[in-house]
C-alpha positions in Angstrom: 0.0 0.0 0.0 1.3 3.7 -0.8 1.1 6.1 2.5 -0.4 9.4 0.9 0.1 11.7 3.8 0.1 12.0 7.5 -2.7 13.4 9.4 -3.3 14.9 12.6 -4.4 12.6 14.7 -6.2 15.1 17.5 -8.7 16.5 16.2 -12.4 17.0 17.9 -16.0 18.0 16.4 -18.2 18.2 19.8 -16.5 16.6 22.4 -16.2 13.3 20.0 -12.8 11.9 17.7 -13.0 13.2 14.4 -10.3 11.9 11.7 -10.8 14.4 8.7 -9.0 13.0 5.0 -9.2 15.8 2.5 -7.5 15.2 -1.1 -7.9 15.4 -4.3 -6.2 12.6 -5.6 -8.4 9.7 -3.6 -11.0 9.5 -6.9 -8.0 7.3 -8.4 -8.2 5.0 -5.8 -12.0 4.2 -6.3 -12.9 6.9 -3.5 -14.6 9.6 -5.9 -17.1 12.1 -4.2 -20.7 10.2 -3.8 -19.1 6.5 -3.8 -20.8 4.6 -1.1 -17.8 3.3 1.5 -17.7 1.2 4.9 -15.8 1.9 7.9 -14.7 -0.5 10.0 -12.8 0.8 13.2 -10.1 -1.9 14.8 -8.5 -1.5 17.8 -5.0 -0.2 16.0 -6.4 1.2 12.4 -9.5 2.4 10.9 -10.0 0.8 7.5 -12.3 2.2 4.6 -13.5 0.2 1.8 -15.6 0.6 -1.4 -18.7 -0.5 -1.4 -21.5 -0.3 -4.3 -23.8 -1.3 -0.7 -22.2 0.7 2.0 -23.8 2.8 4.4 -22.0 5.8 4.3 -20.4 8.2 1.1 -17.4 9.8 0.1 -18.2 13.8 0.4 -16.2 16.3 -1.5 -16.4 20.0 -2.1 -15.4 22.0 -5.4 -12.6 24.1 -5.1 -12.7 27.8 -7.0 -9.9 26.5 -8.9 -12.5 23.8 -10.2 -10.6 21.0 -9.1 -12.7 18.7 -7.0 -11.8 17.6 -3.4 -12.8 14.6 -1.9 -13.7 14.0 1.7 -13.9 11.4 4.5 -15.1 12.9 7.6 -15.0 10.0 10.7 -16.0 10.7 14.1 -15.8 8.2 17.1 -15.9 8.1 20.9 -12.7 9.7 22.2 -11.6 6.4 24.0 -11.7 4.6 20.4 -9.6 6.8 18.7 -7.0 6.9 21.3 -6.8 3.3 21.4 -5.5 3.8 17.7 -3.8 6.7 17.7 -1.7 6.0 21.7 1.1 8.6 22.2 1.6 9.3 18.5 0.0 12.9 17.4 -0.3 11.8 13.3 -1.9 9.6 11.5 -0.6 7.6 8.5 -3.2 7.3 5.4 -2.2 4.1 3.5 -3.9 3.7 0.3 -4.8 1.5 -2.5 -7.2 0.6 -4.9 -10.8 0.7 -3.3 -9.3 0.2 0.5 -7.8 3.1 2.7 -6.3 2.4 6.0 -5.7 4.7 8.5 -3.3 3.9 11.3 0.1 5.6 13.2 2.2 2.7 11.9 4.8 3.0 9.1 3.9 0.6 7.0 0.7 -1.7 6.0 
């Protein structure tokens, strides 16, 4: 799996985890704005796969450039996410076609 990028691993949206993914490369990996996904939170990663049946969809905004963004917004108990992320302030996004995972380890 290729790691894109690291995120922060911190963040909050009303007293709950939030792990926020915004690029605008993920619609080559099968993660284009409206594609239905599932999320499956572990106990050391959060993995995302495409799914014609999921619950839940990639959301994306339009930038004024015209280039389109995508967007996975996930929020969690606090307690959850720091069982994922322990001491470690980032987050690594691993990536490959159709699958993202999100963990603090180097490598997948």
């Amino acid at each position: 799996m290729k790691c894109l990028y690291s995120i922060k691993a911190t963040a909050r949206n009303k007293d709950r985890a939030r792990v926020w993914v915004e690029r605008s490369d993920l619609g080559t990996y099968g993660f284009a704005r409206g594609v239905r996904i599932d999320i499956a939170i572990g106990s050391d990663s959060i993995v995302i796969t495409a799914n014609p049946e999921g619950k839940r969809k990639v959301a994306g905004r339009v930038k004024p450039s015209g280039d389109e963004i995508q967007i996975l917004d996930i929020c969690m108990p606090l307690p959850q996410r720091e069982l994922i992320r322990g001491d470690s302030e980032r987050f690594n996004v691993f990536v490959e076609q159709g699958r993202i995972v999100i963990t603090t380890g180097g490598e997948i």
